[in-house]
Structures are given as C-alpha cells and as structure tokens.
N, C-alpha and C positions, 0 to 999 in steps of 0.2 A: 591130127593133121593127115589127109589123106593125099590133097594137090597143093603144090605150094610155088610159088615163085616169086624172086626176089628185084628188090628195086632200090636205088641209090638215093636217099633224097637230099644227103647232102653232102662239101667237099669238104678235106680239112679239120681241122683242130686247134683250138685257141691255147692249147694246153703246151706244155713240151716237156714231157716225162720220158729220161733220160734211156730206157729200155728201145723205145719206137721210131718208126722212121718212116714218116709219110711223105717224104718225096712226090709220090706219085700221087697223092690224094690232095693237094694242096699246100702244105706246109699248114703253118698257120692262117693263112689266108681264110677263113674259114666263109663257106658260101653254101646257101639251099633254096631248095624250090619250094614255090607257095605250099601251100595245103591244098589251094584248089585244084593247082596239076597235079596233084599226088593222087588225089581223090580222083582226077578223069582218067590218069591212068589206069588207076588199080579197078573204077568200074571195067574199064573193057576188061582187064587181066580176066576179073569174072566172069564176066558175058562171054568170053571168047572160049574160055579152061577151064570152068568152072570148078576155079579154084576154094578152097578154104582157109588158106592164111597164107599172108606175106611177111618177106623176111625184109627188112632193112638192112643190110650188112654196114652201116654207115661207122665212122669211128666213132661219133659222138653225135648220136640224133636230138639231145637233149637242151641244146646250146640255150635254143631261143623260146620261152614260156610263153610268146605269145602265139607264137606258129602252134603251138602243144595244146593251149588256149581253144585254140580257134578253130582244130580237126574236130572236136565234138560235133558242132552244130555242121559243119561243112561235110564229113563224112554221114551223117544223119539224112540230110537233105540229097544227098547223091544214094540212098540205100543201101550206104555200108557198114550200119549199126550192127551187124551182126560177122561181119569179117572178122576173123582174128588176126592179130601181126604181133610181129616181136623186130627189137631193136637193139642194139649195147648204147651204153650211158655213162657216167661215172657214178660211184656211190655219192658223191655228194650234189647229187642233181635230182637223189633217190627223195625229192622233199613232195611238196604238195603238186608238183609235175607230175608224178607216178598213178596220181588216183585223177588227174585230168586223161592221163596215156591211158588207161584203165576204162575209160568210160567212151575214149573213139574205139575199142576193141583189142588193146594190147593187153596180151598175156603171158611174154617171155621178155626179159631184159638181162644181157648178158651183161655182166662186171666188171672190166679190170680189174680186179682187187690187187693182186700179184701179194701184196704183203700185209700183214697184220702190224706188224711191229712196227712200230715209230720212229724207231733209226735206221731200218732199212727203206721207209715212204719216204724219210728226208732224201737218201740217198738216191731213190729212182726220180727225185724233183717232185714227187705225187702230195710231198710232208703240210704244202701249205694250205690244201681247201681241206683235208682228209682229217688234219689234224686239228683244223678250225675249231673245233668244239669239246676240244679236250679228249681224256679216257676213262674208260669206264671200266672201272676194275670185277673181273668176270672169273671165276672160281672153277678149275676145271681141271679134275684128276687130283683133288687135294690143294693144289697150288693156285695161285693167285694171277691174273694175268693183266694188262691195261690192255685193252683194246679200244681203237681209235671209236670214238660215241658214235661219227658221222656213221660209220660202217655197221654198230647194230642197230642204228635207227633205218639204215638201210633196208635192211632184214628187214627187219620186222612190217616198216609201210610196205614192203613188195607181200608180207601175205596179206595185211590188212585192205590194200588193194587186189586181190586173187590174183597178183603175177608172181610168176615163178621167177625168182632173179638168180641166175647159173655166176656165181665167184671160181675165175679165173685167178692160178696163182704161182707164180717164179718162185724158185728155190737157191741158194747156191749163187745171190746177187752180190757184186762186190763187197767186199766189209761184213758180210753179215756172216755172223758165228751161231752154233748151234741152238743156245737161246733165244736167239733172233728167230730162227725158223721154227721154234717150238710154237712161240706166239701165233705163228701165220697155223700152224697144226692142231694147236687150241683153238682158234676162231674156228674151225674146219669141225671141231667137234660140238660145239658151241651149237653152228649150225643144227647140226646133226640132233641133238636133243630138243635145239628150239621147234624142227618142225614133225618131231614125231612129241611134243608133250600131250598127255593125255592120249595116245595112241596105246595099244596093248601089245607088248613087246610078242614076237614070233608070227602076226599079222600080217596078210597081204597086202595092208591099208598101211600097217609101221614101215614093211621092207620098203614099199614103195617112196614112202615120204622120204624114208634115211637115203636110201639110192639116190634120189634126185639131188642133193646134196653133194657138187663136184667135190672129189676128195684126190683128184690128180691134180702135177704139178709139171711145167716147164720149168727146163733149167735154163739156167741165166746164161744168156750167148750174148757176144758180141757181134750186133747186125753194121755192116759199114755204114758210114752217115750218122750214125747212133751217137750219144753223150756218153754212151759206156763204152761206145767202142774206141773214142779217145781216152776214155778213161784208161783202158789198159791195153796201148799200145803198145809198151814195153815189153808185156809178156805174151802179145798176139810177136812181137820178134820172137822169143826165145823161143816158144813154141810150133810156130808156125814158118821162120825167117821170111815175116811179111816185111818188106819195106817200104819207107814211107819218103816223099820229097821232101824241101824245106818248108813247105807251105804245111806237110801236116797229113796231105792227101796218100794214100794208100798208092804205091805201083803195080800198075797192072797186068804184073810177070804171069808165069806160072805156080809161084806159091801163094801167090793172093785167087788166083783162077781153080786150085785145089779147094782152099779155103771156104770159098762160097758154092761151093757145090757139095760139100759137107752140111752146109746150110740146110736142110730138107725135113728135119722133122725137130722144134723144137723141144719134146723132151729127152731125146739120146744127148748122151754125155762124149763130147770130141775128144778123140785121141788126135797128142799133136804128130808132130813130123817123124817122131820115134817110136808113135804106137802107145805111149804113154795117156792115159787119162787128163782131162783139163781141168781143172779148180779152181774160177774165179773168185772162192769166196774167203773169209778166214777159217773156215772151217777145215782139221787136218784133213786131206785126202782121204784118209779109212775111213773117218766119220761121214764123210761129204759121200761116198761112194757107199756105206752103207745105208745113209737116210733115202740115197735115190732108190737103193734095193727095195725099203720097208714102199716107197709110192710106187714102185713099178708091179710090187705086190699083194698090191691094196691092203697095207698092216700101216698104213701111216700110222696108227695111234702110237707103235713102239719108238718110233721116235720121240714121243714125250717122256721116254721111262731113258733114254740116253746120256 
C-alpha cells in the first residue's frame, strides 16, 4: 500500500457486545450505501489520488450478503477490479462472504475476536453467533484447548481467500480468570503455526507470516454507555468515586471528567484515585499485572506456562 484513503460505507451495528459503544455510529439502527455509490466514489478517489487501496473503517461492513454479492460485477464494470480494500467484519460473517469480498478486491479484514474462550464470549454478549457451531478442541503446548469452530474456520477461509484477517483481542474482561485468558493465548499461537506450516523456521518468508499474526492485547476498560460499564459500577465507585443518579446515569462532576480523560489508550492499565492499579477481572492482581507485562513484552506465550 503506497496511497490509501478511507471511506464509511456503513452506519451502526445489529449486534450489541457488551465491550462497545456506538452511540455515535448508529446504535443498532444499522444503515449503508449502495455499492453503486461506493463504486463512484472510490472511482474518482483514483482518478483524483491515484490511490491503491481503501480502507472501510466501518463497525461491521459484512451485515448484508447481497450488497457483498453484488460489488463483484459493480466494481468490475466501473474498473476497479484491481483496487485493493480492507474492512472489519465479525468472524462469523468470516463464511462464503469472504471469498465474494475477495474477488471485488479485498485483502485485509480486521476481527473483533477479543476472546477465545467461551465463557468470557458469553460474557462480552459475542457467546451466541461465535459459539453457534460448537468447539474445536486444538492441542497446543501439550494441553488441550476448545476453541470456538466459528473462529478457526475463520482463519482458515481468510487464507484460502488471500485475505489477511488481523484478530483483535481484550484481556483482564470481567469474570474471566487465568485459564480463560490462556485459551484467547492459545488461539494466538494457534494462529501463529497455522500460518507459518510448511514455512522453514529462521526465514524471512516464516518471520514474516508469524509477525503478521496480532499477538497484542487491550485491556478491558469500562467505556460509559457500555453493558460493562454498568456491569461494574460499583467498583468504577470505589475506585474512581464516580457517581451515579437514580436512573443509573453517571454524574458529570470532576471525578467522572478525570475518569474519561484516562480514557486514551486502550492498552494501559488505570490506576484509580489512589494510584493503585484497576482489575476488572477475577484474576489476582499479581497475576493480571504480570500477564499484561509478558503482552506488553511480546513473551505472551509465558503466560500459558502460569
């Protein structure tokens, strides 16, 4: 990718996974443009920039299979069979969608994955299209693992269609204990062998393939508006002394006005109002605070030996 620019083609989210907060995107109201305005715009983007790939920053471009359908031939006949684009999707959208995206010129699909593990996907609300097709039990470092099917079948169609699909992943989500987050560390490695097999270890062709394999993780924040972030109100008090009306809604003093301005980078870890470290998860604090060390150091694998 040398020029690139991006473009919104759609608003909203049919979904509501309890982490996100689209306010601003729609809600679930979920709405998009034809393909055929996608296609006249992004001709001129060329004509004009002569660009090489557009980004979609969309929450979920994937919604409608016939709109995905019907870029082939639409993008073809406007001479953009040779554009690249990328978009994020859910994995389980990752089905025969992926190889129609594939053929109008998509070749990046970013993931929400956030979790591997099937009692923390229940818990972010992701549990029920993710966990639709059972698990697949996947052998990795000795030990045995289920991993949701939806998610390696994901994998796998994104190389069997040549897209690269980037798994985003939270760490430290409410409830979830160490072997929870092992699971989301084993799929991560998982990855990591799936797309270097047959590659020759110490290769610029292996390092390349294992790289591209996101092995970083956000930690689990409470965003206002969020279903986690009523989830743990109580200790956004003790922590923070946010307070909250009858209705529920946050007060918009100066401790809630600190609070969101901490906001800035989802993977640092918040200290509350005493400088103390934050743990929303059941993991003990030593542990929660060295797993983030082994990601912030790229040793994630030593978390599976914890």
């Amino acid at each position: 990718m040398k020029r690139s620019l991006t473009t919104v083609s759609s608003r909203g989210c049919p979904y509501a996974c309890a982490f996100c907060y689209r306010g601003a995107q729609g809600e679930r109201n979920y709405g998009m443009r034809s393909c055929e305005h996608i296609a006249k715009q992004i001709r001129g983007y060329v004509d004009n920039y002569n660009l090489d790939f557009i980004g979609f920053p969309d929450d979920n471009f994937a919604v409608d299979r016939r709109r995905i359908k019907r870029m082939i031939p639409v993008f073809k006949d406007c001479g953009l069979d040779k554009i690249r684009w990328g978009t994020h999707t859910r994995m389980d959208e990752a089905d025969e969608r992926i190889f129609d995206m594939s053929k109008s010129g998509c070749v990046y699909i970013g993931f929400g994955a956030e979790s591997a593990d099937p009692i923390t996907l229940k818990n972010m609300n992701k549990g029920g299209f993710i966990l639709k097709n059972g698990t697949t039990p996947t052998k990795i470092n000795g030990a045995t693992y289920e991993f949701p099917t939806t998610m390696v079948t994901a994998v796998k169609n994104c190389k069997l269609a040549n897209i690269h699909g980037n798994c985003t992943w939270i760490m430290a989500y409410p409830e979830e204990g160490l072997n929870n987050l092992k699971t989301s560390v084993a799929f991560i490695k998982w990855q990591q062998e799936f797309w270097t097999k047959g590659l020759i270890s110490g290769t610029a062709e292996y390092q390349t393939a294992y790289d591209s394999v996101n092995a970083k993780m956000f930690t689990a924040t409470a965003y206002p508006g969020t279903a986690m972030w009523r989830n743990v109100r109580s200790m956004l008090t003790d922590h923070f002394d946010i307070s909250f009306n009858h209705l529920g809604e946050p007060i918009c003093d100066e401790n809630f006005h600190q609070y969101v301005l901490e906001l800035d980078d989802a993977t640092k870890v918040l200290n509350d109002k005493n400088g103390n470290p934050v743990n929303f998860s059941n993991m003990p604090l030593d542990t929660f605070l060295q797993a983030r060390e082994y990601v912030d150091s790229n040793q994630i694998e030593k978390i599976l030996d914890m």
